[in-house]
PAKOLNU-588290 format. One record per residue (C-alpha): x, y, z; residue in one letter. Coordinates in steps of 0.02 Angstrom, whole numbers. Layout:
PAKOLNU-588290
east; north; up; rest
X; Y; Z; A
...
end
This chain:
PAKOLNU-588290
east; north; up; rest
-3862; 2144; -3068; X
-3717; 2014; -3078; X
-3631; 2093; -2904; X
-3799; 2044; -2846; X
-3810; 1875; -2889; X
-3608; 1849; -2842; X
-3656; 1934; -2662; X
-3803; 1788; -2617; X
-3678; 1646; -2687; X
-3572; 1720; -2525; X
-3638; 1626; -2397; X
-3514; 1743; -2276; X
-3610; 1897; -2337; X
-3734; 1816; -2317; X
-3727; 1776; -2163; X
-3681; 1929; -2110; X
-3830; 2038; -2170; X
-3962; 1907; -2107; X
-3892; 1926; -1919; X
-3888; 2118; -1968; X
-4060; 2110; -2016; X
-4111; 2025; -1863; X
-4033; 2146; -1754; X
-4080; 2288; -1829; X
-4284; 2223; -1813; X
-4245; 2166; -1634; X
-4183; 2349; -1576; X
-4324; 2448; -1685; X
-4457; 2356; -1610; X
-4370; 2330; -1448; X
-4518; 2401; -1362; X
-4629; 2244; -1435; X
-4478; 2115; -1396; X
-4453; 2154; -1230; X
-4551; 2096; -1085; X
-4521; 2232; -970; X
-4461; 2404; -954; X
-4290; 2441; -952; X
-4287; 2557; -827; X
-4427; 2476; -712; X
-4339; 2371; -542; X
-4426; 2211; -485; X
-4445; 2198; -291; X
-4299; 2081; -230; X
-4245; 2046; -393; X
-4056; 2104; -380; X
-3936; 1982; -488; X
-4046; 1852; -520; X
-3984; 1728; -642; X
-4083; 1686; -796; X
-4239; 1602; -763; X
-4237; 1444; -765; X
-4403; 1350; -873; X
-4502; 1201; -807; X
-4601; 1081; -901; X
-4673; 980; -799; X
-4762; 1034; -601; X
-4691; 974; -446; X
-4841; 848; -443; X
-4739; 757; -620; X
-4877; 827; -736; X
-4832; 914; -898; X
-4915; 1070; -907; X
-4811; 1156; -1039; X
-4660; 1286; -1017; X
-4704; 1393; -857; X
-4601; 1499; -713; X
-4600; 1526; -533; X
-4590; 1685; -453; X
-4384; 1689; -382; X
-4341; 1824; -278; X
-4159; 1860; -201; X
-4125; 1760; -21; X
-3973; 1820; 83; X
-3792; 1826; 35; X
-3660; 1722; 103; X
-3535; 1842; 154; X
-3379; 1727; 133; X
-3398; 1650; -25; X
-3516; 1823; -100; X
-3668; 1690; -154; X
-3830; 1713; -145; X
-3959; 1603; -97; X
-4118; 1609; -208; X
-4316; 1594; -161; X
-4437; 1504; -271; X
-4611; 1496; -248; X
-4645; 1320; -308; X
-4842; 1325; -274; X
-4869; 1476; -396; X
-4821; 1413; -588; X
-4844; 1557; -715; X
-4855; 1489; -902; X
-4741; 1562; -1039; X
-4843; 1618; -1177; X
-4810; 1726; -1334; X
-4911; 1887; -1369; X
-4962; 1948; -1185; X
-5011; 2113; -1113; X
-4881; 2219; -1014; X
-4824; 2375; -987; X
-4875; 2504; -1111; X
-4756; 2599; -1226; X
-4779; 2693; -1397; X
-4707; 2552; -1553; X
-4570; 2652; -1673; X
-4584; 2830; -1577; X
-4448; 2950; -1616; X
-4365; 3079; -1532; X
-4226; 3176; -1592; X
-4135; 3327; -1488; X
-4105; 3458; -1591; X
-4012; 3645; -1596; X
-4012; 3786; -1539; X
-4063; 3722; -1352; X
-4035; 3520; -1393; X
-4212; 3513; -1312; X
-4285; 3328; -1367; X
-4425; 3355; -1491; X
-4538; 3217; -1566; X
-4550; 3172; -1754; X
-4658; 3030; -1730; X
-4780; 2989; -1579; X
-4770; 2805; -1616; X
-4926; 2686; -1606; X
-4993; 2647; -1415; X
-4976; 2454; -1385; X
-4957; 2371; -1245; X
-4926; 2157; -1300; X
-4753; 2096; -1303; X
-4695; 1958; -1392; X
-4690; 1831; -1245; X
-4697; 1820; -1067; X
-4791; 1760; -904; X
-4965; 1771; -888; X
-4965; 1810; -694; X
-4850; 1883; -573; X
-4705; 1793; -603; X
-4542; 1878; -686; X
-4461; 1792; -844; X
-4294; 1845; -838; X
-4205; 1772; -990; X
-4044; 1827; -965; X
-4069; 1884; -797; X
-4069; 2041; -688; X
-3919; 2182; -636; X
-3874; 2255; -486; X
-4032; 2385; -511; X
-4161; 2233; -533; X
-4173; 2285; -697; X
-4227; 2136; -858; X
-4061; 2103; -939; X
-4137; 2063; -1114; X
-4244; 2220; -1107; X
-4107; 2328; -1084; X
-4005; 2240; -1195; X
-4131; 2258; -1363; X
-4160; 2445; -1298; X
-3981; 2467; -1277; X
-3938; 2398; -1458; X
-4026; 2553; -1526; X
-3889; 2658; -1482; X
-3751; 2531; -1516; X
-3821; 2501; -1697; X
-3885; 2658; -1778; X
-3728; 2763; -1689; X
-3619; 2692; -1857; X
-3755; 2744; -1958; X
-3777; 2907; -1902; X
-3573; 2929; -1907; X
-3580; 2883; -2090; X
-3756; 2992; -2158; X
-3632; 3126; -2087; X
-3465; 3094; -2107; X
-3470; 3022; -2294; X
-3541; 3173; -2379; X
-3422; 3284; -2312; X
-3274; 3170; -2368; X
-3351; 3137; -2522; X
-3409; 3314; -2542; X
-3218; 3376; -2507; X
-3121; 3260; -2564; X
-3212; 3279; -2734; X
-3183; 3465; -2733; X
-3009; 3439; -2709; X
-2972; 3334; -2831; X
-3068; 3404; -2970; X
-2994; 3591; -2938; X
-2788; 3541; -2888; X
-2690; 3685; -2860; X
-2695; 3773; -2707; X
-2871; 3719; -2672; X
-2824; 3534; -2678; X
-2653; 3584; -2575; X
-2731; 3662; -2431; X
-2891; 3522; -2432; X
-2747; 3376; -2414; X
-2646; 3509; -2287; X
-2795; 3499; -2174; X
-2853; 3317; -2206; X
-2653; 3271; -2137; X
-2667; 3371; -1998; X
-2828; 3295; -1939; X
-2789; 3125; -1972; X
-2645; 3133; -1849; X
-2758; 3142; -1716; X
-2766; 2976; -1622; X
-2941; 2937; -1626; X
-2968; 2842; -1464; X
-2879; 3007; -1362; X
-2982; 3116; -1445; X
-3142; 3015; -1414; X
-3098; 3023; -1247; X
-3057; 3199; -1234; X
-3215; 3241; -1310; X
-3307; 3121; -1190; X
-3231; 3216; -1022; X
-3270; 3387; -1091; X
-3442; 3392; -1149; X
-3555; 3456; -1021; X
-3606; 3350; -860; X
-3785; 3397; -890; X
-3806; 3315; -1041; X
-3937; 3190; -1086; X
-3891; 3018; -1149; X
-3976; 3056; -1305; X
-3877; 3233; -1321; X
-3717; 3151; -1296; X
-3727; 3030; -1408; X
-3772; 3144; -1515; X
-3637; 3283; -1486; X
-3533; 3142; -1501; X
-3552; 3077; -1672; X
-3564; 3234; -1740; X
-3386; 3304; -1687; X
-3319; 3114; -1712; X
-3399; 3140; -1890; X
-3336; 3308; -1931; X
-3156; 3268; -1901; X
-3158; 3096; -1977; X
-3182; 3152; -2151; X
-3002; 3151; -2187; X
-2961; 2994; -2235; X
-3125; 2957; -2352; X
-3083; 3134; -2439; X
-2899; 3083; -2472; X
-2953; 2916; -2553; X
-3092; 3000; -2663; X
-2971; 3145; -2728; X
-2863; 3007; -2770; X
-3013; 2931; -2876; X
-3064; 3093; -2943; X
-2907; 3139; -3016; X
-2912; 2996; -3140; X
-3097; 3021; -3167; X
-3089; 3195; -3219; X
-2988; 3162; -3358; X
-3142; 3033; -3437; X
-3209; 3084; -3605; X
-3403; 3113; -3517; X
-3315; 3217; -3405; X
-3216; 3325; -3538; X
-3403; 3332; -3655; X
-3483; 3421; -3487; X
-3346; 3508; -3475; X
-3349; 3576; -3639; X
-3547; 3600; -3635; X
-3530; 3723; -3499; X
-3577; 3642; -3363; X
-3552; 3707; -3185; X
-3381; 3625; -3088; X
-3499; 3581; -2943; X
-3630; 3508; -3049; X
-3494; 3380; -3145; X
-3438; 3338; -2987; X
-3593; 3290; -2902; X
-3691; 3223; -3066; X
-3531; 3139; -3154; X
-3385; 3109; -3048; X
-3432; 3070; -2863; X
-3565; 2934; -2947; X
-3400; 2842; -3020; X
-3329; 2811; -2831; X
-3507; 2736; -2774; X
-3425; 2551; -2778; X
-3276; 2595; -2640; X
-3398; 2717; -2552; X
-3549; 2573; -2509; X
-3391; 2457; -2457; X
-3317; 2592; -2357; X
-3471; 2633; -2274; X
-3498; 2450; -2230; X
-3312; 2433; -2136; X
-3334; 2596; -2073; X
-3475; 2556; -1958; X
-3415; 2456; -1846; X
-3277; 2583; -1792; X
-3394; 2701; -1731; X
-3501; 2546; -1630; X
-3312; 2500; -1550; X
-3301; 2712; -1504; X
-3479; 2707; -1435; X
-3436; 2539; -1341; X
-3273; 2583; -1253; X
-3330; 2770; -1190; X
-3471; 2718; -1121; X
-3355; 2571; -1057; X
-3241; 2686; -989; X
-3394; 2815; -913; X
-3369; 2938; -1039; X
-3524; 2893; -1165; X
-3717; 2853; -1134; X
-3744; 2860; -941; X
-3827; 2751; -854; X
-3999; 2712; -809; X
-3995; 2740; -997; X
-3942; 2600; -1074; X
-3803; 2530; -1220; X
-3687; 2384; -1233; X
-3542; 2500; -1185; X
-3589; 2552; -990; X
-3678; 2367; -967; X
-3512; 2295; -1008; X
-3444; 2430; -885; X
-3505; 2292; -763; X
-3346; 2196; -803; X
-3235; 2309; -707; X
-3321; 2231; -543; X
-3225; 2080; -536; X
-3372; 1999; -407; X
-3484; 2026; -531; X
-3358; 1953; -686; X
-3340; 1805; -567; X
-3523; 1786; -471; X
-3637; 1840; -595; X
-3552; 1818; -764; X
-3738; 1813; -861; X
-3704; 2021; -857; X
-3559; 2006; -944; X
-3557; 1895; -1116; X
-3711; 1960; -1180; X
-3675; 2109; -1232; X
-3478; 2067; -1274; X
-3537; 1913; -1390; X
-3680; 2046; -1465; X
-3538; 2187; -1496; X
-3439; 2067; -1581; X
-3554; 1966; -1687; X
-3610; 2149; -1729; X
-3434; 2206; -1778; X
-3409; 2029; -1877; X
-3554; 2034; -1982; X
-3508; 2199; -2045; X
-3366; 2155; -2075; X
-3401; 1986; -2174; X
-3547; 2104; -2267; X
-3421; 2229; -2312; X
-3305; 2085; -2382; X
-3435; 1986; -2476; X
-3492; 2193; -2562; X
-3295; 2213; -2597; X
-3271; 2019; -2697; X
-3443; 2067; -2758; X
-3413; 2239; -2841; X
-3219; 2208; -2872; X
-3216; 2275; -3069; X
-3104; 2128; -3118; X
-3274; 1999; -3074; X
-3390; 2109; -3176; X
-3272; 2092; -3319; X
-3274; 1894; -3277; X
end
């Protein structure tokens, strides 16, 4: 376990998979993190800023962190402001652990074929306590509201789910095939291996951002969310093999000629079986760094068709269509609370893959094992 003990000396890496780790527990148990629905509208509530937390009463006592209700006043129609209402005589106190809205904690859902009709794996547990909010009628709007009166933060953790498990439903299906293929091809050569590579070079001169949004503008308009994000990484998947089979025949062809692989040879053993017991195992370092890099393309393809209208619709939510929100240049300049939280949360995402997928490649790099 030396890689292991060379990965925590990273403090990059490590870094990295802490945030990741956060995240990921944010978004799973988004339900329990967030203090309201995502979908639900608060009465007057349109563009509020985050909610600002008092200390101490209008009288100078401290009573402890607490809210007051705000609700949106009229809008100056020169400058675009908007004048905000606090109640000042009705404090509500912050607390952690309150009772809210109900929901179902980890329940899953998945569409699947022939019809695409959503069918539930797991009913989840029926809760209704959040991790903190008020403890009257007052909202708590951390990072604010949008134009729908809907909780920023809430849709934010709900909208992470799709933004952080879409790379790692691209790679459960895009690196078997590659590996599957590209070991194949370069255990056989010949013909097999000529017309593998054939195909692999014609797909990979597909630009991928055209075709994402090609495949965006024809999928049907009656889609769910969930369907298209689904449809969506599975075609994105199925053609993005190419390059991950090209590198792995490359690997393959050295590590067919290995002694262990010769003996099994020898011994009998079925082509399919070397390949998947003896060879594919011996390109497990490059595939786990791979697969870390690899993720974050498929978060930047989720983020910029649903930036461009293409991916998860709205009232569902994802980081793509709430940074959609930028194209309204009142709202980039008025209300610009809407805007950097889910940029600086696509990007911190994308980073600490990226430093994770470093620290893995220093980590496994065969010339540090042999130091």
């Amino acid at each position: 376990m030396d890689w292991w003990r060379r990965l925590k000396k990273n403090p990059l890496a490590r870094f990295g998979a802490i945030l990741l780790l956060i995240f990921y527990v944010a978004v799973i148990a988004a339900d329990f993190v967030a203090p309201y629905d995502p979908y639900a509208s608060q009465p007057n509530g349109s563009l509020l800023p985050p909610t600002k937390i008092h200390w101490v009463s209008q009288s100078g006592q401290f009573i402890g962190p607490h809210v007051y209700p705000t609700t949106q006043g009229d809008t100056n129609l020169e400058t675009g402001d908007r004048k905000l209402i606090v109640d000042l005589t009705k404090p509500s106190p912050l607390r952690l652990f309150v009772s809210g809205p109900e929901y179902r904690l980890l329940q899953m859902s998945l569409p699947l074929p022939p019809k695409w009709d959503e069918v539930t794996i797991f009913p989840g547990i029926p809760l209704n306590w959040h991790l903190f909010g008020t403890t009257t009628g007052a909202k708590f709007n951390i990072l604010g509201t949008d134009d729908q009166s809907r909780d920023q933060f809430s849709r934010l953790l709900h909208g992470g789910r799709i933004s952080m498990f879409i790379g790692i439903f691209g790679i459960i299906i895009t690196y078997p095939l590659g590996l599957i293929i590209g070991g194949i091809s370069g255990y056989f050569g010949g013909v097999t291996d000529s017309v593998i590579m054939r195909l692999a070079e014609v797909l990979m001169t597909f630009p991928s951002i055209y075709l994402l949004v090609t495949l965006g503008a024809v999928l049907p308009p009656g889609l769910s969310s969930t369907q298209r994000f689904l449809l969506i990484v599975v075609i994105t998947s199925v053609i993005s093999w190419a390059g991950l089979a090209r590198v792995i025949r490359g690997q393959v062809l050295s590590i067919k000629e290995r002694e262990f692989v010769q003996a099994a040879r020898a011994m009998g053993a079925n082509p399919l079986y070397i390949i998947l017991r003896h060879v594919l195992p011996q390109t497990a370092s490059y595939v786990i760094i791979s697969a870390t890099l690899a993720i974050p393309s498929f978060i930047g393809a989720e983020a910029i068709l649903s930036l461009i209208g293409l991916g998860i619709q709205q009232p569902d939510p994802s980081w793509g269509n709430m940074l959609s929100l930028a194209s309204n240049a009142s709202i980039l300049v008025l209300q610009p609370w809407l805007i950097w939280p889910p940029a600086v949360l696509i990007i911190l995402t994308v980073l600490a893959f990226n430093l994770l997928g470093d620290g893995l490649r220093d980590a496994l790099d065969p010339r540090s094992l042999r130091r």
